[in-house]
C-alpha positions as CSV (number, residue, x, y, z in Angstrom):
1,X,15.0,-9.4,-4.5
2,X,11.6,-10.8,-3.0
3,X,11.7,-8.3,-0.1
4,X,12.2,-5.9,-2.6
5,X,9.3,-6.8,-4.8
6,X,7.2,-7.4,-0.8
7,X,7.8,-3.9,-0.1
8,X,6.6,-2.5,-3.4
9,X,3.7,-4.4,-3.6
10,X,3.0,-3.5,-0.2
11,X,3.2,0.1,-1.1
12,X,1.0,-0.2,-3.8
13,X,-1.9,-1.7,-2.1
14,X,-1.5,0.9,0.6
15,X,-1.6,3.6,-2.4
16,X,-4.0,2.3,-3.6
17,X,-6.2,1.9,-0.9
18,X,-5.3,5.4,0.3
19,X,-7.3,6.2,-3.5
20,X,-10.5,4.4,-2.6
21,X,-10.8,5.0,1.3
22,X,-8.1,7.4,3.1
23,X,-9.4,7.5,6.4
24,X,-9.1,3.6,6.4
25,X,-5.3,3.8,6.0
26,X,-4.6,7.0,8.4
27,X,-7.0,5.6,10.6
């Protein structure tokens, strides 16, 4: 379960990164 929970909380701080400053993720 906690490298379940890792990955999504991984994928949200990517999402929401990707909200505030894209070319800092695709970079």
């Amino acid at each position: 379960m906690k490298k379940i929970v890792s990955i999504l909380f991984m994928f949200g701080l990517v999402m929401g990164f990707s909200q505030f400053q894209p070319s800092t993720v695709f970079a």
